[in-house]
N, C-alpha and C positions, 0 to 999 in steps of 0.2 A: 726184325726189320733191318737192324742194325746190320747184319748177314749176307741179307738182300742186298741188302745196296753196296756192298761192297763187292759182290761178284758181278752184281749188273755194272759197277764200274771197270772191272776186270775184264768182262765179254765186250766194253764200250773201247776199252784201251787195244786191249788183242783182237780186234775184228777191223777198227778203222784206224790205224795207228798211222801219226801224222807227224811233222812236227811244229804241231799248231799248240801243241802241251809245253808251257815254259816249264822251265827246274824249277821256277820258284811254289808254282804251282802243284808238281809233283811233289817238294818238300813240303807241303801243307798237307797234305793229303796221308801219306806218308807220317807225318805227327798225330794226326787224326787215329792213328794205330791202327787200318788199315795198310795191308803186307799186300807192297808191289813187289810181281816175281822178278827175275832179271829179264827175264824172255821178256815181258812185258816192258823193262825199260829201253830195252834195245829196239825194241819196234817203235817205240817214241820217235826216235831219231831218222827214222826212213822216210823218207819220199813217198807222196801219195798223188797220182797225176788227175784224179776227176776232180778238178778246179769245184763242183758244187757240192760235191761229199766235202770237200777241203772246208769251203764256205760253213757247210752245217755243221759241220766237227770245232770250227772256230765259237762259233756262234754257243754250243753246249761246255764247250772249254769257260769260254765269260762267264756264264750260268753257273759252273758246277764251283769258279774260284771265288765268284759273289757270295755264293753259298757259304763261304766262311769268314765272310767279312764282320766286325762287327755290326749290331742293330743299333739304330739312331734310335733317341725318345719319339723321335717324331713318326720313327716306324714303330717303335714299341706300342703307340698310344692307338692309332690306326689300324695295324692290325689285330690291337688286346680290344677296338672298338668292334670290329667287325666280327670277333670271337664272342664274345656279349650282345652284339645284336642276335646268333643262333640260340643261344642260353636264352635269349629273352622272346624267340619265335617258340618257345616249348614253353613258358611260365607268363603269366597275368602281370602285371606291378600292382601294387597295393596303392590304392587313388585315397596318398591322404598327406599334402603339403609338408602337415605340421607333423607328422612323423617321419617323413625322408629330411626335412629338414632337421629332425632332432639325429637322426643316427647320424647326418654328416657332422652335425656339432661333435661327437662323440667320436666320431672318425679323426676327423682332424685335430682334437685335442691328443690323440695319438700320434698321428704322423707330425707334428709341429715340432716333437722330439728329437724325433728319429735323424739318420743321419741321409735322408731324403725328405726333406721336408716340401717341396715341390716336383711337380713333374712339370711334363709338358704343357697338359691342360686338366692339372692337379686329380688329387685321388677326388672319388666321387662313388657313394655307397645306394643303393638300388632295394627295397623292400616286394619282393614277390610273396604274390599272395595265392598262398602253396603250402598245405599244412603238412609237407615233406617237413623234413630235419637237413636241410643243406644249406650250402654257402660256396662261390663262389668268386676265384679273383681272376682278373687277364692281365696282363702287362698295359701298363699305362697307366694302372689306379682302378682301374672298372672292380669294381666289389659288390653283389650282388648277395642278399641273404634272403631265408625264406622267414612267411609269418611265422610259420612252426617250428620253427630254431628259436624262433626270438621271443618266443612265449616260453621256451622252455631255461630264458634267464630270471632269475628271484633278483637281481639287481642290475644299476647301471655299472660296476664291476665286471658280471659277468658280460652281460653285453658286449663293453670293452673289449674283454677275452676273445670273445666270438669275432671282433670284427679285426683285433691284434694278429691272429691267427692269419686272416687273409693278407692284411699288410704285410707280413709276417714273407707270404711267398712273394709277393712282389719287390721289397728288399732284396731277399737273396737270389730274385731274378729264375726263378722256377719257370715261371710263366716265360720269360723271356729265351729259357733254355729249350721250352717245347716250342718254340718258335722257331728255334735257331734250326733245330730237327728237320722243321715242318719244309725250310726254305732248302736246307740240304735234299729233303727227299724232292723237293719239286725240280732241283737239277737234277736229279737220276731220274726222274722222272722224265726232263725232255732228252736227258742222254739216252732212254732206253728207245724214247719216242725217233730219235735221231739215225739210231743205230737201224731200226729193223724200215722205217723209211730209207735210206741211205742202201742198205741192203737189198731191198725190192725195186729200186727205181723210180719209187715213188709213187707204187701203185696204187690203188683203191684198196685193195686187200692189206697190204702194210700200212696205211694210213689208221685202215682200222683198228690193228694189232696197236700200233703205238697208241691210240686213243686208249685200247683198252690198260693196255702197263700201266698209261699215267693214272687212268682210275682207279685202278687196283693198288699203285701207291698212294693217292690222296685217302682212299679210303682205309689203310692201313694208317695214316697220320690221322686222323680223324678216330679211329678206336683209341688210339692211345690217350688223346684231347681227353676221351668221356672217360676215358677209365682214373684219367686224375693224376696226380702228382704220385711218385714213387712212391712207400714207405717211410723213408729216411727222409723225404724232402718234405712230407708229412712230419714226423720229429722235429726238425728242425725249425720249419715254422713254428709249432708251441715254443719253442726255447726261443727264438725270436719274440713272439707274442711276451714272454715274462718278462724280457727286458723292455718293449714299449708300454705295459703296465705301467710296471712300476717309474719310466720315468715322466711319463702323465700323472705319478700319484696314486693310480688305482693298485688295490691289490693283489698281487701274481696269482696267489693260493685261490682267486676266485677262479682259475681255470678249472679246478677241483668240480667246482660247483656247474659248471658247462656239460663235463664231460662224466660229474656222475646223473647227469639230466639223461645223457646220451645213451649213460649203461640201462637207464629205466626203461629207454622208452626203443632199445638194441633190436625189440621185435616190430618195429614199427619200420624202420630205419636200415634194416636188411637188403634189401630189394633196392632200395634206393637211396642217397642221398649219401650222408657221411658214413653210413654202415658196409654202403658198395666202394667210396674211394676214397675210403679213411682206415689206419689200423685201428682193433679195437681197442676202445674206452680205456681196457685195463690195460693196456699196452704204454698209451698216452699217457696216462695216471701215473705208472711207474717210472716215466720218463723223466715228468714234469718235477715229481715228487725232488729225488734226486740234486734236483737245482734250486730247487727253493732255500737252501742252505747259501745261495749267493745274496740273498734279498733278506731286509729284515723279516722283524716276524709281525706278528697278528699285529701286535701295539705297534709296531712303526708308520701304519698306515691311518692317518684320523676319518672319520666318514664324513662324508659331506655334505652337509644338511640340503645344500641346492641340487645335488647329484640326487640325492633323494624324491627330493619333491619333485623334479624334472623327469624322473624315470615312470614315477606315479601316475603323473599325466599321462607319458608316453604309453605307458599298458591300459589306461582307462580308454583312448583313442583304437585301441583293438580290440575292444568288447562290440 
């Protein structure tokens, strides 16, 4: 995709070259690691006389240098809301007060830590009732797990884990980066829309060609959405996760116990959930291992007789 849109910027640049594209503009672009040719910078500079191609060409210019603007919270939360309302038109919620109310206690005793301790309109954890093995975050805090992830934790430890792990990508701003993507592809998206309008006169038939690009890029941002966070941005998040453990108090090494849940139950979880947009188990495992040499050991951590009894409740409310 990445590819794409770099040549469709290239066919946008060398077809209607204007000089409606500021330098500073082309220098961002340009950092973006994206290679403008020369031929291409020298057409920047010419004269283009149809005043409404000029007009459109302005107008995709705005768009495409928006596109690398930073993201507000206030857009993070908005559109990581509107990313979670589709995750939640495909999954049930689990109708039970006293259990969304326990995971956000358990939520928040994690993020109170951390070095975002509020958002916009704060983290907020969501119980689907789905005997998948998944879990999901958006930007803004939206955190979403299923019943069958959360039945597959032996404690309020693991649990933690499970829900560290999401926090985990909203810290390091994952969700925030496939955003950032999403807003870049949707300028190439009206630049391409621009261009073959712009090109035709604005006919019926080019109208439809750009409708069809821009669909064919929302729909290439939208694959990448389901297919989940990278590899490495999968890693990183558990290594995130050890650190809001342990400074809640919970135990890191209960990650152990999440994710040999996961290697059990590996034929279940294939097809779907964290089997399809997670590396394997034994991947994670050997990852996690690794770092637990930063965190004390077994005895550093005391168990919590209320984390206990609280958790007890919480699994008897799922029977």
């Amino acid at each position: 995709m990445r590819s794409f849109g770099k040549s469709l910027l290239a066919f946008c640049l060398v077809a209607f070259s204007a000089p409606v594209f500021p330098q500073s503009w082309l220098d961002k672009i340009k950092s973006s690691g994206a290679k403008i040719p020369e031929s291409v910078r020298e057409r920047v500079t010419e004269a283009f006389s149809d005043e409404t191609v000029q007009k459109s060409m302005n107008k995709t210019a705005e768009s495409m240098e928006s596109a690398f603007e930073d993201i507000t919270p206030e857009e993070e939360y908005y559109i990581g809301r509107a990313v979670a309302a589709k995750i939640l038109s495909k999954y049930k919620v689990y109708e039970s007060d006293k259990a969304q109310s326990y995971l956000n206690k358990v939520l928040h005793s994690l993020t109170v830590f951390s070095e975002r301790p509020i958002l916009f309109r704060d983290y907020s954890v969501v119980l689907l009732d789905s005997p998948e093995l998944n879990a999901f975050a958006t930007s803004g805090g939206h955190i979403m797990v299923t019943l069958g992830l959360v039945k597959c934790c032996e404690s309020e430890d693991a649990l933690a884990a499970v829900l560290a792990h999401e926090v985990g990508h909203v810290l390091l701003e994952h969700s925030a980066k496939a955003i950032k993507k999403s807003r870049i592809g949707g300028a190439f998206a009206q630049a391409g829309g621009t261009a073959v309008v712009a090109a035709n006169s604005g006919s019926a038939e080019s109208v439809a060609q750009a409708a069809a690009m821009t669909e064919e890029i929302d729909s290439a941002i939208s694959e990448l959405l389901e297919k989940g966070y990278s590899k490495q941005q999968e890693l990183s998040a558990d290594t995130k996760a050890l650190e809001l453990l342990h400074g809640a108090g919970y135990n890191p090494r209960a990650m152990d116990s999440v994710l040999n849940a996961l290697k059990r139950n590996s034929s279940a979880s294939d097809s779907a959930g964290f089997g399809k947009t997670h590396p394997s188990p034994d991947v994670r495992l050997k990852n996690v291992s690794i770092r637990y040499k930063f965190y004390p050991g077994e005895s550093g951590y005391k168990s919590s007789e209320e984390r206990v009894r609280r958790f007890r409740e919480f699994v008897s409310m799922l029977d």
